[in-house]
Structures are given as structure tokens and as C-alpha cells.
FIGUMAR-88040 format. One line per field, with one value per atom (N, C-alpha, C): atom name; residue number from 1; z, x, y. Coordinates in nm, 3 decimals. Example, Ala and Ser with C-alpha at 12.3 -4.5 7.8 and 13.67 -1.06 7.14 Angstrom:
# FIGUMAR-88040
atom = N  CA  C  N  CA  C
nr = 1  1  1  2  2  2
up = 0.780  0.780  0.780  0.708  0.714  0.787
east = 1.319  1.230  1.320  1.285  1.367  1.290
north = -0.569  -0.450  -0.330  -0.225  -0.106  0.003
END
This chain:
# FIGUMAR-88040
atom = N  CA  C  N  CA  C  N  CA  C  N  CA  C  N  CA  C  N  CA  C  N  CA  C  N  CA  C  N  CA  C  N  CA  C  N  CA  C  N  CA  C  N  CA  C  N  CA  C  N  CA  C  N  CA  C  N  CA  C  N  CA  C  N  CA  C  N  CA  C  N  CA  C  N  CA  C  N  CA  C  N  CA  C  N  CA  C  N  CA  C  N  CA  C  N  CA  C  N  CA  C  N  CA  C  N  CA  C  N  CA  C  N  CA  C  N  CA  C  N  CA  C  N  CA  C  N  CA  C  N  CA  C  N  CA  C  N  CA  C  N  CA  C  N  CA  C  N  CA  C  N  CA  C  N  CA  C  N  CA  C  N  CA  C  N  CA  C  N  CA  C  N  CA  C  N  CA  C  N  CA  C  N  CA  C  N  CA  C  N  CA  C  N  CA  C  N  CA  C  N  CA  C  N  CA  C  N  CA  C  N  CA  C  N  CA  C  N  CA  C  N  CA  C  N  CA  C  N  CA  C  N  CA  C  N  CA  C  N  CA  C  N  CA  C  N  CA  C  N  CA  C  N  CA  C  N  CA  C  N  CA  C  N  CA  C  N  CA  C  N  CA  C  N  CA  C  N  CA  C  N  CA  C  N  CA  C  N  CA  C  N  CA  C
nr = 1  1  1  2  2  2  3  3  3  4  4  4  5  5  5  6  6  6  7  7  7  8  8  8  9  9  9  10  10  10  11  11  11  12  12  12  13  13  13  14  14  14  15  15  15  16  16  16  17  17  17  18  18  18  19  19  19  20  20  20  21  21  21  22  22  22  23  23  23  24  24  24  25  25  25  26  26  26  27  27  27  28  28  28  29  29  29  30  30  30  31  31  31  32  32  32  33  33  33  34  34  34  35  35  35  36  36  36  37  37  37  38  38  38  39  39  39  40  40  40  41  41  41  42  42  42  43  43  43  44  44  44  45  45  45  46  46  46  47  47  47  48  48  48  49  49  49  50  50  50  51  51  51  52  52  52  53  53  53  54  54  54  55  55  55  56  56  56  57  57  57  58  58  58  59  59  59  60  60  60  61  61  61  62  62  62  63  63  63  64  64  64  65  65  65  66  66  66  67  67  67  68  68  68  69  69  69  70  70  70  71  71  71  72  72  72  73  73  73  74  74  74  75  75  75  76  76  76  77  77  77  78  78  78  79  79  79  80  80  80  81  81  81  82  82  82  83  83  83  84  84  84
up = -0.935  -0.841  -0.740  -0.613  -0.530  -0.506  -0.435  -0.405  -0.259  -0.168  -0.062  -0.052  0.012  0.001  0.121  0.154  0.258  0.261  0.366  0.326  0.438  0.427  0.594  0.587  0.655  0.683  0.795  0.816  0.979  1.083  1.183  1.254  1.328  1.301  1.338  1.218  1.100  0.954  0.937  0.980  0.972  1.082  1.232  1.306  1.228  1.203  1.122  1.018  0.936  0.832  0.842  0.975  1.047  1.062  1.183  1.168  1.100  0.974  0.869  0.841  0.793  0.728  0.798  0.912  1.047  1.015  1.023  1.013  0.930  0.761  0.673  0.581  0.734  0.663  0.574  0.568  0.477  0.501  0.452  0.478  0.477  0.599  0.521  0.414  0.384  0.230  0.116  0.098  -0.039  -0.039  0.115  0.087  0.005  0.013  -0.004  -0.167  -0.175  -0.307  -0.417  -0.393  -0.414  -0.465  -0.376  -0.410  -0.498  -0.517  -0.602  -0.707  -0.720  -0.850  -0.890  -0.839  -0.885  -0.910  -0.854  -0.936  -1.017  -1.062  -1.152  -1.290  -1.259  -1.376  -1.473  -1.594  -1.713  -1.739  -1.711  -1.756  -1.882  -1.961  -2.066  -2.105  -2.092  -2.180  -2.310  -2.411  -2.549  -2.561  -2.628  -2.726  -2.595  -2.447  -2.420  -2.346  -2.307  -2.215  -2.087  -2.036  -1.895  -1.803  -1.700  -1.595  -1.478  -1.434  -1.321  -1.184  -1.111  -0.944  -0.903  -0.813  -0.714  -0.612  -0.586  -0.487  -0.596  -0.698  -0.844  -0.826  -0.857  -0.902  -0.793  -0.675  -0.582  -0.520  -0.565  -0.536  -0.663  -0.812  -0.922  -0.857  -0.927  -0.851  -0.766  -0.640  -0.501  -0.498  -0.618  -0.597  -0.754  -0.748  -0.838  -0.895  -1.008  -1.057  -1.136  -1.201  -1.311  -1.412  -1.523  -1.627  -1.668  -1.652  -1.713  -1.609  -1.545  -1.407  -1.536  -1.540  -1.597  -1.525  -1.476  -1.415  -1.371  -1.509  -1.586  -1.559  -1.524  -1.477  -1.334  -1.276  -1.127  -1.026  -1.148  -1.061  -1.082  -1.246  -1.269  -1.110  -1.094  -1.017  -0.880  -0.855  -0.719  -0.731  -0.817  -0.853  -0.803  -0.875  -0.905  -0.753  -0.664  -0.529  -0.453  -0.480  -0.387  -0.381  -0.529  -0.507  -0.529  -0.513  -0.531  -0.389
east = 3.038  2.946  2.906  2.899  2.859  2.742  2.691  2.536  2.501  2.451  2.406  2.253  2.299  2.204  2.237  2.110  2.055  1.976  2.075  2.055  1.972  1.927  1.859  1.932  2.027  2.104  2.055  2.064  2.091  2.220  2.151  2.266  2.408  2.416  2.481  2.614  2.561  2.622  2.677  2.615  2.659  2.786  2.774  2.896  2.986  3.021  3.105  3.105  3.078  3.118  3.216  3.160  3.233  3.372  3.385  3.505  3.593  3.538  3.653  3.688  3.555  3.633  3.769  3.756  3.839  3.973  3.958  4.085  4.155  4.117  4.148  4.196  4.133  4.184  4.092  3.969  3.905  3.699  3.699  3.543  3.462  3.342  3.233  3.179  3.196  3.098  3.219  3.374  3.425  3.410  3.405  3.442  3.289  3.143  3.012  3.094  3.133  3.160  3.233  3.306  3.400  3.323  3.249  3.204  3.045  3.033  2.919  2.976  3.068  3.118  3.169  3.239  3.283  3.205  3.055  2.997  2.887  2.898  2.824  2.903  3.031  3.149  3.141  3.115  3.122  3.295  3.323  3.395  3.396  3.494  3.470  3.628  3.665  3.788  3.800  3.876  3.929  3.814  3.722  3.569  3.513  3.560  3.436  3.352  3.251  3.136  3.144  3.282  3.268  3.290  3.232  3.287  3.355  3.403  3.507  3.474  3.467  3.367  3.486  3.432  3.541  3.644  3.591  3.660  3.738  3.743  3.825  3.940  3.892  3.965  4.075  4.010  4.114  4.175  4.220  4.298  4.390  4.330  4.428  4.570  4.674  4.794  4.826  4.796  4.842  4.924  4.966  5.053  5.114  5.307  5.331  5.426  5.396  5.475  5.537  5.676  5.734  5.703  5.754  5.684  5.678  5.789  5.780  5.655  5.602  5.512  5.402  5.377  5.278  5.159  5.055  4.958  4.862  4.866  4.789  4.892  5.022  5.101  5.122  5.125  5.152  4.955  4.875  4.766  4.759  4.809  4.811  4.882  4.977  5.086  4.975  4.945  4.926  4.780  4.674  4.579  4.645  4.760  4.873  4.876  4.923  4.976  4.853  4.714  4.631  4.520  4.524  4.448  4.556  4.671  4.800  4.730
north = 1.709  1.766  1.659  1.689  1.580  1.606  1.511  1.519  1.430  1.525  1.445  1.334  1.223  1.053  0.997  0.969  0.920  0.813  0.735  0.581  0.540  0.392  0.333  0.187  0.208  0.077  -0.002  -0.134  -0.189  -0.132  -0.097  -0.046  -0.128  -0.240  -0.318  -0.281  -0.316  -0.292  -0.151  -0.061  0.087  0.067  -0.003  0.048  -0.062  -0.167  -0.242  -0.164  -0.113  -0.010  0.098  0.169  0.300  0.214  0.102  0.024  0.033  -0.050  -0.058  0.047  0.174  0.296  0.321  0.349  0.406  0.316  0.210  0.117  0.124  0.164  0.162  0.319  0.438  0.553  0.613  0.591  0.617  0.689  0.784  0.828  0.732  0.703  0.634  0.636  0.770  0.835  0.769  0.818  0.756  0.584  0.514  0.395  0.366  0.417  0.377  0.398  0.546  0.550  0.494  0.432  0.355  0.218  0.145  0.037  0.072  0.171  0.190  0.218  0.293  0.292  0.189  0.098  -0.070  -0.151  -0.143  -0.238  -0.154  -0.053  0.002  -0.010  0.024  0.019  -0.094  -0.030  -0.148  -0.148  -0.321  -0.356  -0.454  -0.411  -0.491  -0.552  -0.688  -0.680  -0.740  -0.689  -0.710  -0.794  -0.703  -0.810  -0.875  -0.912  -0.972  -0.910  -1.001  -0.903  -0.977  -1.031  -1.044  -0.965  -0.942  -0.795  -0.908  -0.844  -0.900  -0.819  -0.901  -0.899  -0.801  -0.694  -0.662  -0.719  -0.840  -0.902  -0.982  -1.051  -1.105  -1.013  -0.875  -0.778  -0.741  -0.710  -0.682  -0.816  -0.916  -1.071  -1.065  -1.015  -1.033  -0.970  -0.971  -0.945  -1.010  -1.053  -1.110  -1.199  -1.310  -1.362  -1.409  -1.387  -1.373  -1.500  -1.539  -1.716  -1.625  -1.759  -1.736  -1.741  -1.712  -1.669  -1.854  -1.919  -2.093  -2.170  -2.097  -2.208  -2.296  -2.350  -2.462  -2.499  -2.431  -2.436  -2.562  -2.603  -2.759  -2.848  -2.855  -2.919  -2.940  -2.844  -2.886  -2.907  -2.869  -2.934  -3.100  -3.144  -3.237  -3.356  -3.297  -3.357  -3.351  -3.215  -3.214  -3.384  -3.364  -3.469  -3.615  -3.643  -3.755  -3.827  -3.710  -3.723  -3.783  -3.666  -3.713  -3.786  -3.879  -4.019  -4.119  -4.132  -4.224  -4.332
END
């Protein structure tokens, strides 16, 4: 069931809002919705009680290593390089 809400934004923030919606294809109303439901959303993973930020969440994925990359290794190196 939906329900109509009525907000009092700054109007500066409302036309940058309209913006993005527009740019991105998307209602003002789902994008409000969207991010209310993301940070209302209990996340929980396997036993813990950390929730993970929206902006966390939408970066996970973005870039993809091999499965051998060594993380603790090549910061090590990069460290190595830049007080040498």
C-alpha cells in the first residue's frame, strides 16, 4: 500500500534531487524510497551485527582481482617503495 508524505526540504536540495532523479531515470518519490528503505534495512551478516553503509554497499563489486591477489602483500610492497 502506498502512502502519500510530505516533506520540507531546502530548495536548492530538492532541484539537485529532481536532477539526479531525471538523469538517472528515476521518480523523485522511488529514489526518496529507495534510500529510506536502505538505511532502515537491517542488515545482518552470518552472526554479525555489522550493517553496511549504502555507499560501502553500492562500491562492493566495482573492482575485480584474482582469486591468487595477496592484498597484505602488495600493500606491503607498495609501503616498501614509498619510504625507500
Amino acid at each position: 500500500m502506498e502512502t502519500k508524505l510530505t516533506l520540507r526540504l531546502n530548495e536548492n536540495v530538492i532541484e539537485r534531487a529532481k536532477i539526479y532523479a531525471r538523469s538517472h531515470n528515476i521518480s523523485l518519490s522511488k529514489m526518496i524510497e529507495s534510500y529510506l528503505d536502505s538505511v532502515t534495512k537491517e542488515k545482518v551478516q552470518e552472526g554479525e551485527n555489522t550493517s553496511i553503509t549504502p555507499l560501502i554497499e553500492s562500491l562492493s563489486g566495482v573492482i575485480e582481482l584474482p582469486e591468487e591477489f595477496d592484498y597484505r602483500n602488495e600493500y606491503r610492497d607498495y609501503l616498501d617503495k614509498k619510504y625507500k
